[in-house]
C-alpha positions in Angstrom: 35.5 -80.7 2.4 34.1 -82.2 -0.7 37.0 -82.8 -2.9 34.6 -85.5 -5.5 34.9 -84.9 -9.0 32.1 -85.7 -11.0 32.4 -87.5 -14.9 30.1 -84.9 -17.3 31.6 -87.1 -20.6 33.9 -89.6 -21.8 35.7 -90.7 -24.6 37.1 -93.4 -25.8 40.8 -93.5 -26.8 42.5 -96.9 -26.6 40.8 -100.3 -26.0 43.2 -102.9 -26.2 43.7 -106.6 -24.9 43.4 -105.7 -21.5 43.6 -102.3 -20.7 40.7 -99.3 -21.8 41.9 -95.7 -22.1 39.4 -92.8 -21.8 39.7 -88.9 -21.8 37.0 -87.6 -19.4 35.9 -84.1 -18.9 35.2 -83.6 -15.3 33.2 -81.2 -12.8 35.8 -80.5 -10.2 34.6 -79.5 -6.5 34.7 -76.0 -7.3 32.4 -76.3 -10.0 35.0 -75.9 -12.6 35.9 -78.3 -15.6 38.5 -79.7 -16.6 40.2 -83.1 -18.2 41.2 -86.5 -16.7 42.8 -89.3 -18.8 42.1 -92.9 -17.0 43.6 -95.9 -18.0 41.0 -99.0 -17.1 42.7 -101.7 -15.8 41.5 -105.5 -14.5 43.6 -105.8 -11.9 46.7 -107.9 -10.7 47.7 -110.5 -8.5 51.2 -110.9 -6.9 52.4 -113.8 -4.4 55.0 -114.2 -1.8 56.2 -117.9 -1.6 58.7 -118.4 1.0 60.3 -122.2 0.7 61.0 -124.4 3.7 64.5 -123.5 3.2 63.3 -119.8 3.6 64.5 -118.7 0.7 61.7 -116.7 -1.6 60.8 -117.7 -4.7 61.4 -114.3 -7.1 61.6 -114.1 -11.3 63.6 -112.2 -12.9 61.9 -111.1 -16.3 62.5 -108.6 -19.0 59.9 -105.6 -18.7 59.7 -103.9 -21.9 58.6 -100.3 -21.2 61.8 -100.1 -18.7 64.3 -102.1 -21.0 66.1 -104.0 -18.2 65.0 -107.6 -16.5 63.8 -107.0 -12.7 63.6 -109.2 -9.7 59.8 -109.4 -8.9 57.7 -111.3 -7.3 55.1 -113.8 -9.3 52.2 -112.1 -10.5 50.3 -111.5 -13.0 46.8 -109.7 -14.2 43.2 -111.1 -13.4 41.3 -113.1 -15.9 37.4 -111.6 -16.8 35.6 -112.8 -13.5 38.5 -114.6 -11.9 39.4 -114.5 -8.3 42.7 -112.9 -7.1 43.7 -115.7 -5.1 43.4 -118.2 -7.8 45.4 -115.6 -10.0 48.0 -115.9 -7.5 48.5 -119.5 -7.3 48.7 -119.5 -11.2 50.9 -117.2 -11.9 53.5 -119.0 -9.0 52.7 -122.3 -11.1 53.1 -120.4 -13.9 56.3 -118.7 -13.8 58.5 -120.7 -11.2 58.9 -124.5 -10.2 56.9 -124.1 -7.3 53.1 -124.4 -6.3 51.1 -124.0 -2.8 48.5 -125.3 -1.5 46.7 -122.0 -0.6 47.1 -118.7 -0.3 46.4 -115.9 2.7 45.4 -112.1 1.5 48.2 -109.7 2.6 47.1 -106.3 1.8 45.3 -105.1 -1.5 46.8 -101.1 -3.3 46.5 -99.3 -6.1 49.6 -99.2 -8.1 49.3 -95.8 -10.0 46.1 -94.2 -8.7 47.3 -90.7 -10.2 45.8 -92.4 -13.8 44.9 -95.9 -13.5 42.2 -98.2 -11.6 44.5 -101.7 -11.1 44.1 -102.8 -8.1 47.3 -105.2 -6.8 46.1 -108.5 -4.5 49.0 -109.5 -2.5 49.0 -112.9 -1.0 51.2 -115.2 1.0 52.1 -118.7 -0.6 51.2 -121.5 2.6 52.5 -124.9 1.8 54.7 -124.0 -0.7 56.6 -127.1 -2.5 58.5 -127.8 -5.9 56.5 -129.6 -8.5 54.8 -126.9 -10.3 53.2 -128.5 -13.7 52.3 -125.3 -15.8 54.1 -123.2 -18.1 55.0 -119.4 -18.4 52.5 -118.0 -21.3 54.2 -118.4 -24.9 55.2 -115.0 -24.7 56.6 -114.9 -21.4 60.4 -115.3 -20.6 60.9 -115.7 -17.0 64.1 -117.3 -14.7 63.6 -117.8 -10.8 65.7 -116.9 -8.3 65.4 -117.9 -4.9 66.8 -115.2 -2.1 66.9 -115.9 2.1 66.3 -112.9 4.4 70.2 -111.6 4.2 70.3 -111.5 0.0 66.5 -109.7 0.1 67.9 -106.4 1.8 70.7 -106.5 0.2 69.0 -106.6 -2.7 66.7 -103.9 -1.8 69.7 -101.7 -0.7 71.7 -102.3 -3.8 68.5 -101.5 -6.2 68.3 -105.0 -7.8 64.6 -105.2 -6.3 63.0 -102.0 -7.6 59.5 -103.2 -8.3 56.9 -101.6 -6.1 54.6 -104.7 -5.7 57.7 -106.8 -4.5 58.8 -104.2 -1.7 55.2 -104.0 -0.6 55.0 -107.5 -0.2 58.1 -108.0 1.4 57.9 -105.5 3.9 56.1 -107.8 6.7 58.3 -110.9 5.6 61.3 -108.8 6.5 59.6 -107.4 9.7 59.7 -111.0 10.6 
């Protein structure tokens, strides 16, 4: 079965720092038309740092559009051009005391593909140590938390880790 929808125009409704949104009119399969509303976005990169100590390295941040801090992973969206991977090892630099000395692609989704395009890289920390020397961005407000194995699912049961990205990635650490 063909189930392809084909774009016949599209309009331009919202470009902002780093996300596009357009209002398409669309063939569907059946021939028919009909509306689609796409938000365009670069894409993301999340990381899963596990210390020696095998505690993971979380942050707990304030997300606006939810009003309430969650317990995430580090991540953060891709720079024009940039690779995922170096995302990753930035934003861990970036928003926690801790740094790697590479990463290892986990598995890639899309977070919201009912509306949007971003595309989430998720990548395993190897080598990670303390010693991180950058900053969170100027508007960024960010606290880490480490977490072993035990304090994850219970975490995870209780609701404290709600963040999609962050279960995804921690379902093969806790498969462990």
């Amino acid at each position: 079965m063909n189930l392809s929808e084909s774009q016949i125009s599209s309009e331009l409704v919202y470009d902002g720092s780093f996300i596009v949104i357009q209002r398409d009119q669309v063939r569907l399969p059946n021939g028919n038309e009909s509306q689609r509303i796409v938000v365009r976005h670069p894409g993301a990169a999340c990381i899963l740092a596990v210390t020696d100590q095998e505690e993971v390295v979380f942050v707990r941040q304030w997300r606006y559009a939810l009003g309430e801090a969650l317990l995430e992973l580090p991540a953060g969206k891709l720079e024009a051009g940039e690779d995922p991977a170096v995302c990753a090892l930035r934003e861990l630099e970036e928003e926690t005391p801790y740094r790697a000395e590479r990463v290892e692609l986990m598995r890639t989704f899309f977070t919201a593909p009912g509306f949007c395009d971003e595309k989430m890289y998720v990548y395993r920390a190897v080598g990670v140590q303390a010693g991180s020397r950058l900053q969170p961005d100027q508007d960024e407000f960010v606290e880490s938390v480490l977490l072993n194995k035990a304090q994850v699912r219970e975490a995870l049961k209780s609701g404290e880790i709600s963040d999609a990205k962050t279960i995804v990635a921690l379902q093969d650490w806790l498969a462990e």
